[in-house]
N, C-alpha and C positions, 0 to 999 in steps of 0.2 A: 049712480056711481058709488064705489065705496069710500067709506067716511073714515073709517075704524084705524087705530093705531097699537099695534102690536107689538111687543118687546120684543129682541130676538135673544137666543142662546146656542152654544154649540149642544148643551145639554142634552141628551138623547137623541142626536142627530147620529146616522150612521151613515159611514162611507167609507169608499175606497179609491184615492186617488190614483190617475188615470196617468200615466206619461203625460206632461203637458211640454211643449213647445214649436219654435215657429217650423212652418213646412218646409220642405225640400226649394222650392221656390219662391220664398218669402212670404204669403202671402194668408194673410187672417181674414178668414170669412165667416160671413152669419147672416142670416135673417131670422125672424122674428126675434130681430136685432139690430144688426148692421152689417155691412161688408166693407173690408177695408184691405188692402194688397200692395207691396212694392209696385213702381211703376215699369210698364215693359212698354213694348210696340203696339203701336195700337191703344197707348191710353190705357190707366191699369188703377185699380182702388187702392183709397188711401194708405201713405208710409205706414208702417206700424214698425218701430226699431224696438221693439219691446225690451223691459229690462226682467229682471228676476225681483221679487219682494221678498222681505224676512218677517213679513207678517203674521201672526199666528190666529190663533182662536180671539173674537171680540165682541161683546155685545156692548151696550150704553147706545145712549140721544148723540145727535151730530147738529152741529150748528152750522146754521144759514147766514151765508152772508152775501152781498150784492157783488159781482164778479168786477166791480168796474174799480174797487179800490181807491185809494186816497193819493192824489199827484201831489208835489210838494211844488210850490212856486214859493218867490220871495218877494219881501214888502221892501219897500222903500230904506228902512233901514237894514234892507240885508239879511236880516230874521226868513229862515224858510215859513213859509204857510202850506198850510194842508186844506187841499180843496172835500168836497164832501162829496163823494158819490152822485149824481152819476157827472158833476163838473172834475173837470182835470185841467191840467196846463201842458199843453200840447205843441206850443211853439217857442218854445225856451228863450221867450221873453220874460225877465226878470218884473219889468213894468205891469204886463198883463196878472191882474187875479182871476186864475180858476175860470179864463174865458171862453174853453172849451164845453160842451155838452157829450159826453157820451151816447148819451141814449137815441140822440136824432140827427149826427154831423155825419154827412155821407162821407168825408175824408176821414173822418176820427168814429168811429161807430164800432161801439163799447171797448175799444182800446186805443188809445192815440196811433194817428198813420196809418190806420186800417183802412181801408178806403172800398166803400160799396162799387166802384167803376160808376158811376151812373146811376144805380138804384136807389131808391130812398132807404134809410136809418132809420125805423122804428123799435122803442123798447129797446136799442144796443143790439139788434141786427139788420143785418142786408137781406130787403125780402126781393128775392133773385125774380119773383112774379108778380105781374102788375093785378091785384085779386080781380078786376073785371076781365082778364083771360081764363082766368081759373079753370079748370076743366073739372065737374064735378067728380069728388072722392068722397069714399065711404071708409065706414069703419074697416079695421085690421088692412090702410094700403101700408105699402113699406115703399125702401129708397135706397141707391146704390149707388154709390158715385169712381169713375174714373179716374185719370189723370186729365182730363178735360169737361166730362159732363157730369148732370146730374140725371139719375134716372128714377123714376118711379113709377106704384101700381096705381091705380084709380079703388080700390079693396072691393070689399061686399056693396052692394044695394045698386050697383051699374051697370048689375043685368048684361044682356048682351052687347051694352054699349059699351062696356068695361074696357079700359086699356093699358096702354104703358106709353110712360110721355118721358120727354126729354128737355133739357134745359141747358146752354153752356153754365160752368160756375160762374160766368163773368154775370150772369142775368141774361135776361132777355123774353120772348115768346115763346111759349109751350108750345113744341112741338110732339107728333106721333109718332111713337116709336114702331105702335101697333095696335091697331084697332079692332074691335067685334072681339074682346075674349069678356067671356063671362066667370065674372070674379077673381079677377085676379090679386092676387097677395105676395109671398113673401116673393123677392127680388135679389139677386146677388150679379157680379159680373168679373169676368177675370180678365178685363181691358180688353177681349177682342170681342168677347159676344155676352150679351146679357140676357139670363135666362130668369124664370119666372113660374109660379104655380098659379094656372089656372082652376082656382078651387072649383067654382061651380062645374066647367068641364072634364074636370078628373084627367089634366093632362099636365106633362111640367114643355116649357118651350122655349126655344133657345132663337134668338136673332142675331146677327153682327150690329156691333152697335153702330155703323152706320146707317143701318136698317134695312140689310137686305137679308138674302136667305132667310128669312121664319121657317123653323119649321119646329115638327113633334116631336120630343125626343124620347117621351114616356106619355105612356094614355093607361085608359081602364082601373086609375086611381080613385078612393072614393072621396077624399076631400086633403086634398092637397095642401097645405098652407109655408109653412118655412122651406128656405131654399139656400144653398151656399154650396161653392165652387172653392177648389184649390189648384184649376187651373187643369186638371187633367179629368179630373168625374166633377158630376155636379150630383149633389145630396140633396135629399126633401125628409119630410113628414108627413106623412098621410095620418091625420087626425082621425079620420072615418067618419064612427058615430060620437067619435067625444066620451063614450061609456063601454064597458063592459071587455076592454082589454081587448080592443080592436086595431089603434094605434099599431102604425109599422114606420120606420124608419128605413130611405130607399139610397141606391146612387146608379147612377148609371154614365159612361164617357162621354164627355162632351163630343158631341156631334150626334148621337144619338147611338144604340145599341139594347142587349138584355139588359132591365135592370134586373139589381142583384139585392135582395132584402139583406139589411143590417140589425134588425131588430124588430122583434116584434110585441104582441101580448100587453100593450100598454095602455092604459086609463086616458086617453085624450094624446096627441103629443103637438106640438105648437114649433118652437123657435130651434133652429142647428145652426151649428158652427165648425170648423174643421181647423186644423191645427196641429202643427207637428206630425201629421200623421196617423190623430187620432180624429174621431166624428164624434160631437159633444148633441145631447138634444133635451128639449126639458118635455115635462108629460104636469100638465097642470093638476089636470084632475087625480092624477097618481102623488104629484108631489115632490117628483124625486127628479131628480140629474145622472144620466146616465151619459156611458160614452163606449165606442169599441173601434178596435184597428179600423182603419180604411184600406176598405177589399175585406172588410167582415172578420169576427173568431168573437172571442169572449165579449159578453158585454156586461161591463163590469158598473159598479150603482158610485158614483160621485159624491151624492148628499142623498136622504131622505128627508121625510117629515117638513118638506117647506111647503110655502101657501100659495100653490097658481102660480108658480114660477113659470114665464110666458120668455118673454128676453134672453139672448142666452149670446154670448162670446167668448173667445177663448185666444187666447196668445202663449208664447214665452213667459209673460208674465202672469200667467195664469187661468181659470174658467172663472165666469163671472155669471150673475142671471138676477133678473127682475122678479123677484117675490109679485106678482102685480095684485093678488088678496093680501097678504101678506104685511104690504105697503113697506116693502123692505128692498135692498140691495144688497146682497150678498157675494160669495165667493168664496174657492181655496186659493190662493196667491201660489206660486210656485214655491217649493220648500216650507209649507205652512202643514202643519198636522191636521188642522181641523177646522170648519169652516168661518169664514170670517164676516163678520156682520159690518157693511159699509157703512150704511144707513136705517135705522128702524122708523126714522120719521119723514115718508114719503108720505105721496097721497096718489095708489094708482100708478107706479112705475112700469112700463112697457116697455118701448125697446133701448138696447145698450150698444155700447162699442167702444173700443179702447183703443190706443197707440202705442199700448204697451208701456207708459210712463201710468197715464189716468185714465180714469174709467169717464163716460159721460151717457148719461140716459137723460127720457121726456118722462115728467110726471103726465100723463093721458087722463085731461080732468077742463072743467071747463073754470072752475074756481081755483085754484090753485096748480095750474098749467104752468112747466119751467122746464127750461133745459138745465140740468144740474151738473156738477163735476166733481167727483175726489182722486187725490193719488190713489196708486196700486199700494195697499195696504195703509191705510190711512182711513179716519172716521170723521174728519173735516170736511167737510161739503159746503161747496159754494154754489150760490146760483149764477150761470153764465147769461140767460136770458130770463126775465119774469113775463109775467102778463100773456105769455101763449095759452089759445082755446084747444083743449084738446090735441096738443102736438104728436103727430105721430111716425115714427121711421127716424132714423139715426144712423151718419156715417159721421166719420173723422180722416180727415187728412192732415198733411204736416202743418197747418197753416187755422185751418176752420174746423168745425162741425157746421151738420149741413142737416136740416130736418124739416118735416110739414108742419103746417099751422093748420090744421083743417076747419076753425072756426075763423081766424081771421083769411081765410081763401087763398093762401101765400107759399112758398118754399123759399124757405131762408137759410141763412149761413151766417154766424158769428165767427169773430176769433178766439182760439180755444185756452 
């Protein structure tokens, strides 16, 4: 894992920012990211009412702090008290000190009134799966959620056992969405069908999320990884060999059809997003952020010069992506000249996804593993979750995020 902490700067970054904002139908999508969407018929990925930021160019350190905050309760004389992280006062009893727990009260878990339905509270979230169901996952799975479920991939090393499983948000038993694909990765859904890249089979595939119709909707890819829908195409990246300006960037309409190349010639390419009408995608091994119309024309360069920029989202509020070498968090904010540095002291940032207010990404680390959050344009970083092994996959709705544990064996959800 990487260790390294790097300072960021706008300083000899070039780019050209892209029209940025929300779709024709609301809806903000990413993987090797997150997906997130107003809700329609059929269950729809999370709100995103995104706003606009006047954030500009920023580098500096960001400070961490514990997301659960200080409750005020009062003492016998009337005096308010301030409880200490992760104790709150949660039932506006005057008498009571600080007699709540955040980090382990399925009612109160890591915000007073938040309530896991039933599941347990560890660390100040609700792990939505009981880890002795766990269905084994590998590295690079991802995660999509609706106005009802959670969905995700099983990623690399599950072979032909590889799948896509399902979960209500309330908790419960992983269920299949889809079994026997071999490697599956990035995930996106636009509330009536969820589709998916199968890396290892060089196909991208589309199911109703109640789980019928599977089928193909693009094959003869060489390695497929990110995925994201805006409700009418669904986009991928085809990675290939990871070298030598092989990378393309695909879409094709949902239900299947020609795809149509939107980019090619690229050093690796990992995480897409779609937005406003534009298709955002990062290329690690290139460095740079790129974006162009949806239905194809110019494709114009967003940032250069970053480090394995993997994560990647976009809203009204602007394009945002995980430095994940880099150990950084970056962005242009919408109306910003030039790129804005959220964070420079990660460890290992992967996937992101925003609401259009705040950004929230997993530090991908078995030592210093967290769900994190800042506003849009803002370099305050809080941690929402500590103590995750390796978390990996990120969505947001109006209420929670929602992400893997892959060390601790779990899909969890906090309040955001």
């Amino acid at each position: 894992m990487l260790r390294s902490v790097r300072s960021w700067s706008a300083v000899g970054v070039a780019f050209v920012l892209a029209p940025l904002g929300c779709s024709s139908n609301g809806t903000t999508t990413g993987t090797g990211g997150s997906t997130q969407s107003t809700s329609s018929a059929g269950g729809a990925t999370a709100t995103a009412t995104a706003t606009s930021s006047t954030g500009g160019a920023g580098t500096g350190s960001t400070s961490s702090s514990a997301s659960t905050g200080s409750s005020a309760t009062s003492s016998s004389s009337g005096m308010p008290q301030m409880c200490t992280p992760p104790m709150a006062h949660c039932d506006n009893n005057p008498a009571d000190m600080c007699e709540t727990n955040l980090s382990n009260d399925p009612a109160n878990c890591g915000a007073c009134n938040y309530s896991c339905g039933g599941q347990p509270c560890v660390s100040g979230s609700c792990q939505l799966t009981n880890p002795a169901a766990w269905v084994p996952v590998g590295d690079n799975a991802e995660l999509a959620i609706d106005a009802n479920n959670v969905y995700w991939t099983t990623g690399l090393g599950a072979a032909a056992g590889g799948a896509v499983i399902w979960i209500p948000k309330t908790g419960g038993s992983p269920q299949m969405l889809a079994s026997n694909q071999a490697g599956p990765r990035g995930i996106a859904t636009d509330g009536t069908h969820v589709f998916w890249a199968d890396s290892t089979g060089g196909t991208i595939m589309q199911i109703d999320s109640g789980g019928t119709n599977l089928k193909t909707i693009a094959q003869g890819q060489a390695t497929p990884i990110g995925v994201a829908t805006d409700g009418t195409n669904v986009y991928w990246v085809d990675n290939a060999t990871g070298t030598g300006g092989t990378g393309t960037v695909w879409q094709v309409t949902v239900g299947g059809g020609t795809p149509k190349q939107l980019g090619s010639g690229l050093s690796g390419a990992w995480g897409i997003s779609v937005s406003g009408g534009q298709v955002y995608w990062t290329s690690p091994q290139g460095g740079i952020i790129q974006s162009t119309p949806v239905g194809g024309g110019t494709v114009t360069t967003v940032a250069m010069n970053q480090m394995g920029p993997r994560g990647i989202v976009a809203s009204n509020a602007g394009v945002f992506w995980a430095n994940t070498q880099g150990n950084s968090v970056a962005g242009v904010p919408t109306g910003a000249s030039s790129i804005f540095v959220v964070s420079s002291m990660e460890t290992r940032p992967l996937n992101i996804a925003t609401d259009g207010t705040s950004l929230y990404w997993v530090n991908n680390t078995n030592m210093n593993g967290r769900v994190a959050k800042a506003a849009v344009g803002s370099m305050t970083v809080s941690t929402l979750v500590p103590n995750q092994v390796f978390p990996e996959g990120m969505a947001v709705d109006a209420t929670s995020v929602y992400w893997l544990d892959l060390g601790g064996k779990t899909v969890n959800k906090a309040p955001k």
